[in-house]
C-alpha positions as CSV (number, residue, x, y, z in Angstrom):
1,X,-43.9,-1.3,-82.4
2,X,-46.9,-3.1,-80.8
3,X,-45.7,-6.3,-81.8
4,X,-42.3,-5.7,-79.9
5,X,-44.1,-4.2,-77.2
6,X,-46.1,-7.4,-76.9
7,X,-43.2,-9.6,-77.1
8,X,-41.7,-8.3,-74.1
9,X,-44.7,-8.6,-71.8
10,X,-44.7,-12.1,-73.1
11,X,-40.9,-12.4,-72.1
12,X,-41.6,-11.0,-68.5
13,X,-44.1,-13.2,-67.9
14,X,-42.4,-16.3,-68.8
15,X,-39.7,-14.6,-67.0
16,X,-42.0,-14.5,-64.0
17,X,-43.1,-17.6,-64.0
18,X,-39.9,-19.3,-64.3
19,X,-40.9,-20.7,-68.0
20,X,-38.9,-18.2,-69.9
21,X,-35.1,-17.6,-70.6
22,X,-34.3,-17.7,-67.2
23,X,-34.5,-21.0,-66.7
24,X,-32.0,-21.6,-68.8
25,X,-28.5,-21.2,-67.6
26,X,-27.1,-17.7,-67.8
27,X,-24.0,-17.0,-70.0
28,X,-21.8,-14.4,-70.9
29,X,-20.6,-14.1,-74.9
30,X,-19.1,-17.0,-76.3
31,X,-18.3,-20.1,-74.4
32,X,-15.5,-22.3,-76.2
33,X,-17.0,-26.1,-76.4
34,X,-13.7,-27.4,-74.5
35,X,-11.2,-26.7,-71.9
36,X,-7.5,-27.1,-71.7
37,X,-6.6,-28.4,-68.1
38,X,-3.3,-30.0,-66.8
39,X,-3.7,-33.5,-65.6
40,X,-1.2,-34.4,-63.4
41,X,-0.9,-38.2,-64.9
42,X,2.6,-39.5,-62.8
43,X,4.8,-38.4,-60.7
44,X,6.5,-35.1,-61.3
45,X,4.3,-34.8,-65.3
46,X,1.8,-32.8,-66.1
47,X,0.1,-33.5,-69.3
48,X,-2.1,-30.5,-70.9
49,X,-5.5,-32.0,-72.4
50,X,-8.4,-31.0,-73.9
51,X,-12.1,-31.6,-71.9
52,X,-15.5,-31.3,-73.3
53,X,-17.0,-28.0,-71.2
54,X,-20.1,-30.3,-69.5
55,X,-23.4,-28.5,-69.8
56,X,-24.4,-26.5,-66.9
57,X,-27.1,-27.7,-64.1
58,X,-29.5,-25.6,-62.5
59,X,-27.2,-25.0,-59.3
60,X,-24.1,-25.1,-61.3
61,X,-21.4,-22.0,-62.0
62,X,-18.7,-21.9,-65.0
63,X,-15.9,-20.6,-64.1
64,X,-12.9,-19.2,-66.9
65,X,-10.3,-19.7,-64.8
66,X,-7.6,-16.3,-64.5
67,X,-5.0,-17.7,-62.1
68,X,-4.0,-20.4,-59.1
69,X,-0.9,-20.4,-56.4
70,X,0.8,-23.5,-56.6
71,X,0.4,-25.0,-52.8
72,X,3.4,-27.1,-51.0
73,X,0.7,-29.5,-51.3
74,X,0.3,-29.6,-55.4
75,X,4.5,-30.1,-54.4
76,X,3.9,-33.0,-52.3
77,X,1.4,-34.7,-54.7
78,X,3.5,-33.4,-57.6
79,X,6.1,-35.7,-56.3
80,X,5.1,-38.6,-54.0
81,X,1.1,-38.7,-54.7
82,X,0.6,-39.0,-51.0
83,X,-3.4,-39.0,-51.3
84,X,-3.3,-41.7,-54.0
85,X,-5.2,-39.6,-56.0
86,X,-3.1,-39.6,-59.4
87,X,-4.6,-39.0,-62.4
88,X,-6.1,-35.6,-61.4
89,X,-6.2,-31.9,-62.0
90,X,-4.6,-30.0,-59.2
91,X,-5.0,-26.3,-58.0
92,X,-6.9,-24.9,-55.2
93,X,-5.6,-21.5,-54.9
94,X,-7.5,-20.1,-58.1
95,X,-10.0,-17.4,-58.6
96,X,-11.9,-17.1,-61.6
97,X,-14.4,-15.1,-63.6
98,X,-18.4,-16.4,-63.8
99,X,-19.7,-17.3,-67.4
100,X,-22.2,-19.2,-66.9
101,X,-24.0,-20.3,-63.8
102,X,-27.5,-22.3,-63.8
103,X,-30.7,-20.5,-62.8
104,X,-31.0,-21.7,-58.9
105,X,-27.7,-19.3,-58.5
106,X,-28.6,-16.4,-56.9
107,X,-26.2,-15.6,-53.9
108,X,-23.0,-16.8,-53.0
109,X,-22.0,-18.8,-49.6
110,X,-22.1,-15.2,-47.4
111,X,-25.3,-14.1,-49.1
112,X,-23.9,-11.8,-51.5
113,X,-25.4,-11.5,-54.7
114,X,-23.7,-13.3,-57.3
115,X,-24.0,-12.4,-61.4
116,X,-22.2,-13.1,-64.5
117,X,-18.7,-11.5,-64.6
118,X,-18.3,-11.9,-61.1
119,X,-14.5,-12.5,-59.7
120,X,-15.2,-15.8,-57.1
121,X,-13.1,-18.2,-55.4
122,X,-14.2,-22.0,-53.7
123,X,-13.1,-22.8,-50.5
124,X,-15.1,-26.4,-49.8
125,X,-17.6,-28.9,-51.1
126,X,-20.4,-30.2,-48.7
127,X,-20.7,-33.1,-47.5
128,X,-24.1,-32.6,-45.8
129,X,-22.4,-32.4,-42.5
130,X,-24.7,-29.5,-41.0
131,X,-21.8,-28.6,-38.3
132,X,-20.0,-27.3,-41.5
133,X,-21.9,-24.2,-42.3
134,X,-21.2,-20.3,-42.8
135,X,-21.7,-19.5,-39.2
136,X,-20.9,-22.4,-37.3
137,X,-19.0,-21.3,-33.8
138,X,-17.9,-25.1,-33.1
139,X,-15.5,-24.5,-36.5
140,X,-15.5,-27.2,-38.2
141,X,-12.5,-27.2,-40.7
142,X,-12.1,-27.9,-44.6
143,X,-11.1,-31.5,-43.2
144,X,-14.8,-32.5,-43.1
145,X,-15.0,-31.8,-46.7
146,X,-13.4,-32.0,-50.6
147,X,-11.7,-29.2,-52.1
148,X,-11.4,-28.2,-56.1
149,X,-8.1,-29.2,-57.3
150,X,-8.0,-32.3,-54.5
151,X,-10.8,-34.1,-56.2
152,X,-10.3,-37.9,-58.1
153,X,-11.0,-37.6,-61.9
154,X,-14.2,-37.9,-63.4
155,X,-16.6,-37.6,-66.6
156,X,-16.2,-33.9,-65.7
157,X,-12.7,-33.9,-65.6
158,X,-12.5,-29.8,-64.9
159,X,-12.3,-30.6,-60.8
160,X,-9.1,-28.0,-60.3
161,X,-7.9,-24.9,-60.5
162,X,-4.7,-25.4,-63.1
163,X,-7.1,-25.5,-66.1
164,X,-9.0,-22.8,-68.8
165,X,-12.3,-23.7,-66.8
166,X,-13.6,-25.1,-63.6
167,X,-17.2,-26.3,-63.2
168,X,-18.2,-25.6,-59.3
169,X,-21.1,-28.5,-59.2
170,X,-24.0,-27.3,-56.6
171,X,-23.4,-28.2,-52.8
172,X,-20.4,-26.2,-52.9
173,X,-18.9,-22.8,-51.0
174,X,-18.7,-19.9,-53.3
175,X,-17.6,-16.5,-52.3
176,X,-18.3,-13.3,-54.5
177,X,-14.1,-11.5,-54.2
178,X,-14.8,-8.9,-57.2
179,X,-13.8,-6.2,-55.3
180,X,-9.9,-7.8,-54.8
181,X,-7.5,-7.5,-57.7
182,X,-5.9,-10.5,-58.9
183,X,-3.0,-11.2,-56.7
184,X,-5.2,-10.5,-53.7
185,X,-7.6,-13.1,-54.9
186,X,-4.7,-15.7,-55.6
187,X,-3.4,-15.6,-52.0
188,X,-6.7,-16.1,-50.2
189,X,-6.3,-19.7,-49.6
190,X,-3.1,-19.3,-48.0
191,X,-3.7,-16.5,-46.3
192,X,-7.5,-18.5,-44.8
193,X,-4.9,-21.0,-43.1
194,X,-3.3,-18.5,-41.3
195,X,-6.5,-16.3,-40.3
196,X,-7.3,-19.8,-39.0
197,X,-4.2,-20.5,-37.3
198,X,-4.6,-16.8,-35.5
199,X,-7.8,-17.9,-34.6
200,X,-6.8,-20.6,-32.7
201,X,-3.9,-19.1,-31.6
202,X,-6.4,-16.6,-30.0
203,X,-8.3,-19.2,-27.9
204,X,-5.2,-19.7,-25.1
205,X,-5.7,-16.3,-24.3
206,X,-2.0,-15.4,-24.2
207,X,-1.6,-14.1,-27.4
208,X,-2.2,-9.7,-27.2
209,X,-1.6,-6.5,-28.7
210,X,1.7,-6.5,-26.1
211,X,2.7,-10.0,-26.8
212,X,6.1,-10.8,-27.9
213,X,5.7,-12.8,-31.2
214,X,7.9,-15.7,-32.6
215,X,7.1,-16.8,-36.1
216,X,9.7,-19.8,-37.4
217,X,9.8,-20.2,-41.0
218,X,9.6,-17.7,-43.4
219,X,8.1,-19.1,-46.1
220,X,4.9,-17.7,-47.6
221,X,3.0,-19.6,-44.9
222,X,4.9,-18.0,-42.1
223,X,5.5,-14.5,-43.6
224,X,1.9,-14.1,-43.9
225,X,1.4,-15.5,-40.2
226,X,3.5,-12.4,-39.9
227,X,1.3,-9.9,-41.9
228,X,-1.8,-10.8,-40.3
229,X,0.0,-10.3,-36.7
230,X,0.8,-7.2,-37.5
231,X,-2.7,-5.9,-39.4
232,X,-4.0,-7.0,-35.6
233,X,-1.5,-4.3,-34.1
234,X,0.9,-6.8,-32.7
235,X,4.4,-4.9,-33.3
236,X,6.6,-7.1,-31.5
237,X,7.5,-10.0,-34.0
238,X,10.8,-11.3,-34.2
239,X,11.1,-13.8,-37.6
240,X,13.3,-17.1,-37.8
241,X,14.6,-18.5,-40.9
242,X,18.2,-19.7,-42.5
243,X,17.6,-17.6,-45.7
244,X,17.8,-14.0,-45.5
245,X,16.0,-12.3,-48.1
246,X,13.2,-13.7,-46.7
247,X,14.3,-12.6,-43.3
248,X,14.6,-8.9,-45.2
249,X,10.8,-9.9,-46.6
250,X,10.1,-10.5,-43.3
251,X,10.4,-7.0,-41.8
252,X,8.4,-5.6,-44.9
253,X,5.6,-7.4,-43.8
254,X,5.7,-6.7,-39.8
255,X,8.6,-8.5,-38.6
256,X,10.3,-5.8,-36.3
257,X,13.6,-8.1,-35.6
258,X,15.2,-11.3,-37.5
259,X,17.0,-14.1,-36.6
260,X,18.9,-16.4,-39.1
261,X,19.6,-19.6,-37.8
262,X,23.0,-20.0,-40.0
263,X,24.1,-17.8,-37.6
264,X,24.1,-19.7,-34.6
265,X,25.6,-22.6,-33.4
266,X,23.3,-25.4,-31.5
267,X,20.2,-24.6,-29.9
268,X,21.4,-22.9,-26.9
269,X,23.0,-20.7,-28.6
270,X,19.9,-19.9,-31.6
271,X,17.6,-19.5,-28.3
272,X,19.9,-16.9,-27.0
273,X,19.8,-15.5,-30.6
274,X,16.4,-14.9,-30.2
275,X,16.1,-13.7,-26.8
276,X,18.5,-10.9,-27.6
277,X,15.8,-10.1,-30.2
278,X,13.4,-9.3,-27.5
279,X,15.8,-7.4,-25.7
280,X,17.0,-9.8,-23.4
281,X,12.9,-11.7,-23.1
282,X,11.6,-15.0,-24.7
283,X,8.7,-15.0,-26.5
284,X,5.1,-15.2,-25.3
285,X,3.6,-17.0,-28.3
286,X,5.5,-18.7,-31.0
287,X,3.9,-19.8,-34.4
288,X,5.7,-22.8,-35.9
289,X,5.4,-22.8,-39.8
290,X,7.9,-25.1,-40.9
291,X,7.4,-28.4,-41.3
292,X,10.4,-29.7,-39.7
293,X,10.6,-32.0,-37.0
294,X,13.9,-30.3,-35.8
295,X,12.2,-27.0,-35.7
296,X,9.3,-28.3,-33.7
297,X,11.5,-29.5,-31.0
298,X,13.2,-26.0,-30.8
299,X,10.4,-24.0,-31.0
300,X,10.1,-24.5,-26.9
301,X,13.3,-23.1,-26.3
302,X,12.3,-19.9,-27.7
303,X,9.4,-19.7,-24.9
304,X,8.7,-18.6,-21.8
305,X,7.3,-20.0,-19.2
306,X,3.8,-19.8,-19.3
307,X,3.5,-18.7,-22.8
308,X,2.2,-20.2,-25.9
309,X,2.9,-22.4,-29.3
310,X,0.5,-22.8,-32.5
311,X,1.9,-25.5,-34.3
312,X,0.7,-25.4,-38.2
313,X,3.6,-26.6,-40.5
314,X,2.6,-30.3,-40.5
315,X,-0.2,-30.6,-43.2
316,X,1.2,-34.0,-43.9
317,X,3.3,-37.0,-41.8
318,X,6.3,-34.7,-41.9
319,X,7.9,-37.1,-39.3
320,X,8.5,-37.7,-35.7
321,X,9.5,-34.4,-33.4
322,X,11.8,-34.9,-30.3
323,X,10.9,-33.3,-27.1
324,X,11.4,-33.4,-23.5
325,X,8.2,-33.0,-22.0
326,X,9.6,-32.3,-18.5
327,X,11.5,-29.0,-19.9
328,X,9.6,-28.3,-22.9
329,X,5.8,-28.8,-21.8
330,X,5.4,-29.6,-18.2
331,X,8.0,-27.6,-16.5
332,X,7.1,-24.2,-18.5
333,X,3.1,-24.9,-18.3
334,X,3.1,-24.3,-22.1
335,X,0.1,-24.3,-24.2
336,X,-0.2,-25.6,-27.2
337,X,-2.9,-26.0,-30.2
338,X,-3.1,-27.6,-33.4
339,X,-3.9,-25.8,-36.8
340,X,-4.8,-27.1,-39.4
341,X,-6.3,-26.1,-42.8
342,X,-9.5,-23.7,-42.0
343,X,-13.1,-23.3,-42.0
344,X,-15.7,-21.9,-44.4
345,X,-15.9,-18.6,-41.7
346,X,-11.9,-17.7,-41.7
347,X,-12.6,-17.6,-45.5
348,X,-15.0,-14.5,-45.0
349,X,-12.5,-12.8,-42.4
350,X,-9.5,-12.8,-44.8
351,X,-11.0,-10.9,-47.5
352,X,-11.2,-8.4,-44.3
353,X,-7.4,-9.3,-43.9
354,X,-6.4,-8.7,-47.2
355,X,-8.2,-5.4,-47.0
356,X,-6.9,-4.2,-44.3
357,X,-3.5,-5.2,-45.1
358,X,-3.3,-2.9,-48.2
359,X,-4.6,-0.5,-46.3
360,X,-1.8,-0.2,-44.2
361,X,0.8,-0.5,-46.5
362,X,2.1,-4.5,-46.2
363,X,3.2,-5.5,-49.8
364,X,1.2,-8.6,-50.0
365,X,1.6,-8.8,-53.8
366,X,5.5,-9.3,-53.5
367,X,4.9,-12.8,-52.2
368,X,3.7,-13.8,-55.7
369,X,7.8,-14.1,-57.3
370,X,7.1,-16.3,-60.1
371,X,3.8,-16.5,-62.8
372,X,3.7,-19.2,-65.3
373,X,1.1,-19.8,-68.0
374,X,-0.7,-22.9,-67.9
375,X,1.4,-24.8,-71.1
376,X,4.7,-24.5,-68.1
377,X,3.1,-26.3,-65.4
378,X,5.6,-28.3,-65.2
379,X,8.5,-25.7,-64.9
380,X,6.2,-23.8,-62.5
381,X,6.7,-27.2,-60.2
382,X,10.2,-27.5,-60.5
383,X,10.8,-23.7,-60.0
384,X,8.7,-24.5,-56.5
385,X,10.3,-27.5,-55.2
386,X,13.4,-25.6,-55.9
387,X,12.8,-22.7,-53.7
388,X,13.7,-20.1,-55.9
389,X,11.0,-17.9,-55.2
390,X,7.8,-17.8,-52.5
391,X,4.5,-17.8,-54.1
392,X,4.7,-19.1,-57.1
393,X,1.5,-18.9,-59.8
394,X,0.1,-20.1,-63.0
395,X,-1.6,-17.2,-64.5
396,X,-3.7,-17.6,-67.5
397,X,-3.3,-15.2,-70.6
């Protein structure tokens, strides 16, 4: 009994000092000696292989991966490698539990504490910009940094999301999300774009609790633009798209009035479409989610004079837009911002969102149509670029 006693003072002391267990990495049960990942090695082929699980720095975190959204941009690099960055392992939607994590990590990016089996998600590596921090009013976006699942290949190899494991290297944002379930946790990225997007939106000063709200596209970008508009009390949003159970989606998540473009012949005629869904008014703020270059030059018809457009569907060269800048810009003293990606604070405000919308009832989780396990990458890809769902995931079992 002594000698036990003794051996645990001699434990806390080395604890103490730093020269005990502790300065070892901590771990959770048994950690496998490799990890499956999916290397996207060509165009449109994932191949599933086998990495060595690297040992764990002082300022490193294991992560056993649970799930990952498949982004329209894994769809563009899936297919056309725009980035050049081919071989690589894709996935930055993803959210994971902690097994191991070196002994400098204490909190995570907000502060909070952080301990093994922990629920986290990444949102960017540092580049030792200091405007990029937690705080940072001039907002900075992700632009300035990498992101997991956008990285080149390395000796690491376990960069992204659509693998067993993820090694999140020191120098990089990690946020604690254990008190959101799974789906919640999946959709965080996407939703972080739009918080950003709002935030933006926010700075012209038109958009309000009264404002009449266009949001064209319906796609999971644009019907969670929706779902956020409405957690902020906004309850006149009228939603464009050409497909109508996502128009019907649409009024789930906020939308109070839809207008399917199939309907209506010409412009003239789809802007009178969606005046008569204001009852007979334009729209004060429009949100363009799309991607198109024809829906871009449209979106100004929707608008009235003196009202407002956040553009936010061109994460890529998407093409050239057409606009008269007499009738469109000038004429109706529009203003307009950019959106693009977000920054490490809209991360912190959508786990707020994604609170909130639960709360009040917006079914969130129905975006995720399709789950795939990591062996059908491929067919998880295909299924995307074919549109036959919204959010589509790779879940792992």
């Amino acid at each position: 009994m002594d000698m036990n006693i003794e051996a645990i003072v001699k434990q806390v002391l080395a604890e103490m000092q730093g020269t005990g267990s502790s300065a070892a990495p901590k771990q959770a049960g048994a950690i496998p000696k490799t990890s499956k990942a999916a290397m996207l090695t060509a165009l449109e082929k994932y191949e599933i292989k086998e990495f060595a699980i690297p040992e764990i720095g002082d300022d490193d975190i294991l992560v056993k991966v649970e799930g990952c959204g498949v982004c329209g941009t894994d769809a563009h690099e899936f297919k056309r490698d725009p980035f050049g960055l081919i071989p690589l392992v894709l996935g930055h939607e993803g959210t994971g539990e902690i097994v191991k994590m070196g002994k400098n990590v204490k909190k995570d990016s907000a502060g909070k504490p952080l301990a093994l089996g922990d629920k986290v998600v990444t949102c960017m590596i540092f580049k030792d910009d200091p405007e990029i921090t937690m705080f940072d009013l001039n907002k900075q976006n992700v632009g300035g940094a990498d992101v997991y699942g956008l990285l080149p290949d390395d000796d690491i190899h376990l960069n992204g999301w659509f693998a067993e494991y993820l090694v999140i290297r020191g120098g990089s944002s990690v946020f604690n999300v254990s008190d959101l379930d799974l789906d919640s946790r999946i959709l965080i990225e996407p939703c972080a774009v739009l918080i950003h997007a709002v935030e933006r939106a926010k700075t012209t000063g038109i958009l309000r609790f009264n404002s009449r709200v266009a949001v064209q596209g319906c796609g999971p970008i644009g019907l969670i633009c929706i779902a956020i508009l409405k957690t902020m009390g906004i309850q006149n949003i009228v939603a464009i798209d050409g497909e109508q159970k996502r128009l019907d989606f649409a009024k789930e998540l906020g939308a109070s009035a839809t207008v399917n473009f199939k309907d209506h012949k010409g412009i003239e005629e789809l802007a009178n479409g969606v005046k008569n869904a204001f009852g007979g008014y334009l729209a004060d703020f429009a949100f363009q989610c799309t991607g198109s270059p024809v829906a871009h030059s449209n979106i100004y018809k929707f608008i009235r004079n003196g009202g407002g457009l956040c553009e936010l569907g061109f994460f890529i060269n998407g093409g050239d837009a057409t606009i008269n800048p007499h009738f469109d810009i000038c004429s109706k003293e529009i203003t307009t911002v950019g959106s693009w990606v977000y920054t490490l604070r809209d991360y912190a405000t959508t786990f707020d969102f994604l609170k909130s919308a639960k709360a009040i009832g917006l079914p969130l989780e129905k975006l995720i149509t399709h789950k795939f396990p990591l062996s059908q990458i491929n067919e998880a890809h295909i299924t995307n670029l074919k549109m036959e769902g919204l959010k589509i995931a790779i879940v792992n079992e």
